[in-house]
C-alpha positions as CSV (number, residue, x, y, z in Angstrom):
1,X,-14.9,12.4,-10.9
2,X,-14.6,10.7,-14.7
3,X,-15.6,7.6,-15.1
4,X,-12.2,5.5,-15.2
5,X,-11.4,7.1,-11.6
6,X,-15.0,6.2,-9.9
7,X,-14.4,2.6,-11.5
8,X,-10.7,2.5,-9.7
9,X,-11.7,3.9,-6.8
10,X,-15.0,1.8,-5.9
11,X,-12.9,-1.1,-7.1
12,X,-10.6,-0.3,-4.9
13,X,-12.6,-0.6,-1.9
14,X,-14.9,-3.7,-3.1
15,X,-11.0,-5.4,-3.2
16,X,-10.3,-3.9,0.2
17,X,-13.6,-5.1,1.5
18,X,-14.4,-8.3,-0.1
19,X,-10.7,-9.6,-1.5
20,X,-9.6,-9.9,-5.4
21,X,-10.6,-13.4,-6.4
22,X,-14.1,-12.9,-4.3
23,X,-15.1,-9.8,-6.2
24,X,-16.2,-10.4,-10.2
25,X,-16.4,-8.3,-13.0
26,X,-20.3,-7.9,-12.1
27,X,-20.3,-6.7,-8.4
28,X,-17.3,-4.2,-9.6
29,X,-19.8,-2.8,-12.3
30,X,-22.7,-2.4,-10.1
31,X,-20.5,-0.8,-7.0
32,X,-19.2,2.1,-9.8
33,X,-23.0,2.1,-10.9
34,X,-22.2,1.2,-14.8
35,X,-23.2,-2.0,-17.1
36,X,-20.6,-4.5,-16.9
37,X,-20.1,-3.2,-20.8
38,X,-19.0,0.2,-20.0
39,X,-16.7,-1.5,-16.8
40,X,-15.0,-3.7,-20.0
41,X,-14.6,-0.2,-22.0
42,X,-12.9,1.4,-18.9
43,X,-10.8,-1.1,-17.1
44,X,-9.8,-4.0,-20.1
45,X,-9.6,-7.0,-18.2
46,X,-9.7,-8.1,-14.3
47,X,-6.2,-7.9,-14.4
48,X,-5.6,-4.4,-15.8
49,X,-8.1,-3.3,-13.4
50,X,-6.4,-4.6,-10.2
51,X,-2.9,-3.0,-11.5
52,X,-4.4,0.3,-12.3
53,X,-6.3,-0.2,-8.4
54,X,-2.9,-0.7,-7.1
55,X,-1.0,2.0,-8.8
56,X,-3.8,4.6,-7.7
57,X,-3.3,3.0,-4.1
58,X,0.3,3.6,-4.2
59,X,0.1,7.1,-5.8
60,X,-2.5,8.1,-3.0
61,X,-0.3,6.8,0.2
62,X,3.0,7.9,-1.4
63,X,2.0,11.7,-1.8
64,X,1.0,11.7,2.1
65,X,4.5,11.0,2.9
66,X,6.8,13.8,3.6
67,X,9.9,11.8,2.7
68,X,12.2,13.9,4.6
69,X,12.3,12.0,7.8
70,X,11.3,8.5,8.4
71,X,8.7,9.4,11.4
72,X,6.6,10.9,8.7
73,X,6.2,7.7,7.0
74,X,4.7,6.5,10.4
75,X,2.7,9.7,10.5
76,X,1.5,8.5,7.1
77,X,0.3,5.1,8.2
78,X,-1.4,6.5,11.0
79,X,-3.3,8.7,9.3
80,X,-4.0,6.3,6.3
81,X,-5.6,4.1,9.3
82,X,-8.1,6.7,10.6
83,X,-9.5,7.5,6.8
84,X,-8.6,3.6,5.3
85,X,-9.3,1.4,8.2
86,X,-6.4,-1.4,8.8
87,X,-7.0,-4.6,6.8
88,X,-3.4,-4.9,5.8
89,X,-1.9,-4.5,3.1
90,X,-3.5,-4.6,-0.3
91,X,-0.3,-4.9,-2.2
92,X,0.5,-8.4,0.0
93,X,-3.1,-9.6,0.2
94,X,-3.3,-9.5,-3.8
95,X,0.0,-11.6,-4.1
96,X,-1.4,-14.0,-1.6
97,X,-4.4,-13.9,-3.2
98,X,-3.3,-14.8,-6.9
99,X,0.1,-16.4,-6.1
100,X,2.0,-14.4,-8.2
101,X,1.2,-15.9,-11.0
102,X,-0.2,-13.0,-12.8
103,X,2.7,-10.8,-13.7
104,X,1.3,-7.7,-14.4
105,X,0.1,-7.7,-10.7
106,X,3.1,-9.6,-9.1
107,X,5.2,-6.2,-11.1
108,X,2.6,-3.6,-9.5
109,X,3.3,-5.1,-5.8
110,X,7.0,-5.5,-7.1
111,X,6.9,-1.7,-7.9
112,X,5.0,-0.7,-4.9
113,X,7.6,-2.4,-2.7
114,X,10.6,-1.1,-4.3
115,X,9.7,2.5,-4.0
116,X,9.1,1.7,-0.5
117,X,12.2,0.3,0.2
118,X,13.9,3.3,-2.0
119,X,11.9,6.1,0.4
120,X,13.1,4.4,3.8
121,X,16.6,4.3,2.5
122,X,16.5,8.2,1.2
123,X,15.1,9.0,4.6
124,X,17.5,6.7,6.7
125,X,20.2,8.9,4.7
126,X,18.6,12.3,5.1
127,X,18.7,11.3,8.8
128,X,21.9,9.7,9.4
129,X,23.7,11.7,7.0
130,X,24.6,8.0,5.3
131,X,23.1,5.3,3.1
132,X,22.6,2.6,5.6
133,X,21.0,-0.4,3.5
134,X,20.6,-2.7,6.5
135,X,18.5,0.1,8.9
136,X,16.8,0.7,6.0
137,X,15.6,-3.0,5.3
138,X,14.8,-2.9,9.3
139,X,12.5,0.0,9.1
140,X,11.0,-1.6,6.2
141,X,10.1,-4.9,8.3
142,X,9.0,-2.4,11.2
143,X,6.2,-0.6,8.8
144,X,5.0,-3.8,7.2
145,X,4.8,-5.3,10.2
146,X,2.7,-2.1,11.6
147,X,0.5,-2.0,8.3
148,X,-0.2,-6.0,9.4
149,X,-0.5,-5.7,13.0
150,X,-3.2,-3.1,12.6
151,X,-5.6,-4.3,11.0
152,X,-5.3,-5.9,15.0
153,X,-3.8,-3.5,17.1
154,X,-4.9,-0.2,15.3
155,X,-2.5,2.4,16.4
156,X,-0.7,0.8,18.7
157,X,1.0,-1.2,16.4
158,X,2.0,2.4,14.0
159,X,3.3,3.8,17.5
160,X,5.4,1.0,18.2
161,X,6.5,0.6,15.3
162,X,7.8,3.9,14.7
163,X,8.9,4.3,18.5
164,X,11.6,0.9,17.8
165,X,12.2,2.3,14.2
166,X,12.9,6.0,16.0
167,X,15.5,3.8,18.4
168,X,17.1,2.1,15.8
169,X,18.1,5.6,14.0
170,X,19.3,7.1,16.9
171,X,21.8,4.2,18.3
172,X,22.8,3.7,14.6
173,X,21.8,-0.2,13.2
174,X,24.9,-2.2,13.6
């Protein structure tokens, strides 16, 4: 692994662990194991490093998820659980965390969300055989609300989630 992908991804879980604003420049440079200088060199500032955490983040989940049907995003989430853990989601604990006021990390989440929102809706059409904005939207409340209820739940709240997300695609979201 190079050094600009041990920095993201031990980043990456001092965030998940520990929360943005908690975790400084200096506890990110001694979980990669480098000098705060060569962190600097790698990552630019705080805030670069925290978009390029969250792109990586969003690259990793999204190539998990067949996007043919939308029980495989489920499938996704459950499986992200077992190797991630359930803490919620990064993306929304970030934005909480700095109040969108940074825009270079309010436009990662932004990003993040969107391509969401576009996956649900190509699988909502690959499944219905029509583009169905307002089942799509619904499904998208169902996952977020899984990705937050398990961090309490665990897999209970992926399996209903996707069981009332299932129900809604086959009676056909008013």
């Amino acid at each position: 692994m190079d050094t600009r992908t041990n920095l993201i991804a031990s980043s990456e879980r001092q965030f998940y662990e520990h929360g943005f604003m908690a975790t400084g420049m200096d506890a990110l440079a001694r979980a990669a194991g480098m000098s705060s200088r060569t962190l600097y060199k790698h990552a630019g500032s705080k805030t670069d490093l925290i978009v390029a955490v969250l792109d990586a983040r969003d690259r990793r989940f999204f190539e998990q998820v067949d996007r043919v049907e939308v029980q495989a995003l489920f499938d996704a989430l459950a499986r992200w659980i077992d190797e991630e853990g359930a803490r919620g989601c990064l993306f929304l604990r970030v934005l909480g965390e700095t109040g969108g006021a940074q825009p270079a990390i309010a436009a990662a989440v932004l990003r993040h969300k969107d391509k969401l929102r576009l996956c649900v809706a190509d699988m909502v059409r690959a499944e219905t055989g029509r583009a169905d904005a307002l089942l799509a939207a619904r499904i998208v409340l169902l996952f977020e609300g899984a990705v937050a209820a398990s961090a309490y739940q665990g897999q209970d709240a992926v399996r209903t989630a996707a069981a009332a997300a299932r129900r809604l695609i086959e009676e056909g979201a008013p």
